[in-house]
C-alpha positions in Angstrom: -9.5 -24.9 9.5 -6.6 -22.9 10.5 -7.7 -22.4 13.8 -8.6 -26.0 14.1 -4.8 -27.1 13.1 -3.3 -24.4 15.2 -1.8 -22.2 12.4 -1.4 -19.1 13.8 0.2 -17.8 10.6 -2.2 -19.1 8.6 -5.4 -17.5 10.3 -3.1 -13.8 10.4 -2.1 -14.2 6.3 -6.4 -15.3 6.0 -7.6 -11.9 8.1 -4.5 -9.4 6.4 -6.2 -11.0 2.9 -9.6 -10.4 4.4 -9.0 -7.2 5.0 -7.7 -5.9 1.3 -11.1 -7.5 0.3 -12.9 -5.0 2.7 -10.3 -2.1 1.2 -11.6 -2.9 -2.1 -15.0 -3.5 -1.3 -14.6 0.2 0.5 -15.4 -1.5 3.9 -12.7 0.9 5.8 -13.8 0.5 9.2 -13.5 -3.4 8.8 -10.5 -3.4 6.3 -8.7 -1.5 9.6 -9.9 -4.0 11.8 -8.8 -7.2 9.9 -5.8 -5.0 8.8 -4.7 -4.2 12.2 -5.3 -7.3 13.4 -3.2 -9.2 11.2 -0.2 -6.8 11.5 -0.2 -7.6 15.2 0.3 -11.5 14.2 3.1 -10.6 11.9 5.2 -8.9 14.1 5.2 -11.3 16.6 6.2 -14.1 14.4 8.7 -11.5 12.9 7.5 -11.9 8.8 8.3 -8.2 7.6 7.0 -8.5 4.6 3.4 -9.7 5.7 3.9 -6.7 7.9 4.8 -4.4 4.9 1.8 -5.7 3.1 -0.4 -4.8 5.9 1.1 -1.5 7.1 0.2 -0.5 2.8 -3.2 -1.9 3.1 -3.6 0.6 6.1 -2.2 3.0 4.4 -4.9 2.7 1.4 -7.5 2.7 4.1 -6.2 5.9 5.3 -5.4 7.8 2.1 -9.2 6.7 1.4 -10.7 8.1 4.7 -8.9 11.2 4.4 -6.2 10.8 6.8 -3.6 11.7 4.4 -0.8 11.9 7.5 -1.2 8.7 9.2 -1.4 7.1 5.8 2.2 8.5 5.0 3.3 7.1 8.5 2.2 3.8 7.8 3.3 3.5 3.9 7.0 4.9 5.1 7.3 1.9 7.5 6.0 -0.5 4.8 8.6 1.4 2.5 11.4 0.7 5.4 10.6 -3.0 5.8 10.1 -3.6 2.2 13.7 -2.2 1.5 15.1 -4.3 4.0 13.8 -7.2 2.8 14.4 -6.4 -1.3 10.9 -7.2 -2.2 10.2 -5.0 -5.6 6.8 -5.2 -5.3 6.1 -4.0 -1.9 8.1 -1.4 -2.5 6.7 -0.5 -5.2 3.1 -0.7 -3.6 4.4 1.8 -0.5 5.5 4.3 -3.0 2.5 4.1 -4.9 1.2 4.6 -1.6 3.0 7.5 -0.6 2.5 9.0 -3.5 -0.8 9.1 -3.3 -0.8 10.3 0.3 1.4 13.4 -1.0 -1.1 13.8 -4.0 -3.9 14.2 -1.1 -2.1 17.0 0.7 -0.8 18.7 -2.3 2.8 17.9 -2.7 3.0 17.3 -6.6 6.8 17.0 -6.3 7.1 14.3 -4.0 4.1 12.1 -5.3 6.1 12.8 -8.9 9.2 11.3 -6.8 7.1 7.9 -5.2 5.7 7.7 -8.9 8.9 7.1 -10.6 9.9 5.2 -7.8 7.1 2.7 -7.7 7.3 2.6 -11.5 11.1 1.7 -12.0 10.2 -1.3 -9.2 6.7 -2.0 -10.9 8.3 -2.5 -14.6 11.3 -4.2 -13.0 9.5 -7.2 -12.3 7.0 -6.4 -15.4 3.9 -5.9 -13.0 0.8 -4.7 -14.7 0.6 -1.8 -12.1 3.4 -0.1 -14.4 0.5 1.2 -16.7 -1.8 3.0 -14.0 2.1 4.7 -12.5 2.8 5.7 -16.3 -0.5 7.3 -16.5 -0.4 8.8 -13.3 3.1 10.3 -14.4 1.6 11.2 -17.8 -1.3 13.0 -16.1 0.8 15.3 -14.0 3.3 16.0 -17.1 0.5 17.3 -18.5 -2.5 18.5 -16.4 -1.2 18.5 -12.6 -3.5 19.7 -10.9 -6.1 16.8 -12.7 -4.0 13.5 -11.7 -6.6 11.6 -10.2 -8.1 11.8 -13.6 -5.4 8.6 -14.0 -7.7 6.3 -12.1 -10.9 6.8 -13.8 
């Protein structure tokens, strides 16, 4: 219908959304695709924080295909357009996301740092992602070595 009318915007925000669907449903290959795709749309029509959205979304894929360094690219410029636009929650989600990246590759300090951050932005706005981020923190106070343990 969005094509029939037109809405450019509307068929991009439909894909991005198609594509966290194929993220969860651990469709990678078409998550990047849809993912991609919509990004493209949103920075032409300029919406930063569709971009942000879709920028952590490929960022998830990454982290989940094991390409721990691209996914830290793409969650830092999710991070930056997030900031600029003072949207908690997408901030939140790209530190989440970066701290997961570091997680991957081993750096407990700086997930530790994208954990607090993502949870001070997460409880802000009392968003139920606040529990996992507390668990995650709790995890690595106590076992850190055994933080994925947090998502089980």
């Amino acid at each position: 219908m969005f094509r029939e009318i037109g809405s450019t915007d509307g068929v991009s925000e439909l894909v991005g959304n198609l594509g966290h669907v194929y993220l969860r449903l651990g469709r990678y290959e078409d998550a990047a695709r849809n993912l991609e795709q919509a990004l493209a749309t949103f920075r032409q029509i300029g919406d930063r924080i569709l971009q942000a959205s879709a920028l952590n979304g490929l960022g998830e894929v990454l982290i989940r295909t094991g390409e721990t360094q691209q996914a830290c690219v793409r969650h830092a410029a999710a991070l930056m357009l997030a900031s600029e636009t003072r949207v908690p929650w997408v901030q939140a989600r790209a530190h989440s996301g970066l701290a997961a990246a570091c997680q991957a590759d081993g750096d407990l300090v700086q997930a530790r740092h994208h954990w607090q951050e993502a949870l001070t932005r997460y409880a802000a706005i009392g968003a139920p992602e606040a529990d996992e981020i507390r668990a995650r923190l709790a995890m690595a106070d106590g076992d850190p070595l055994n933080c994925d343990a947090a998502t089980t």
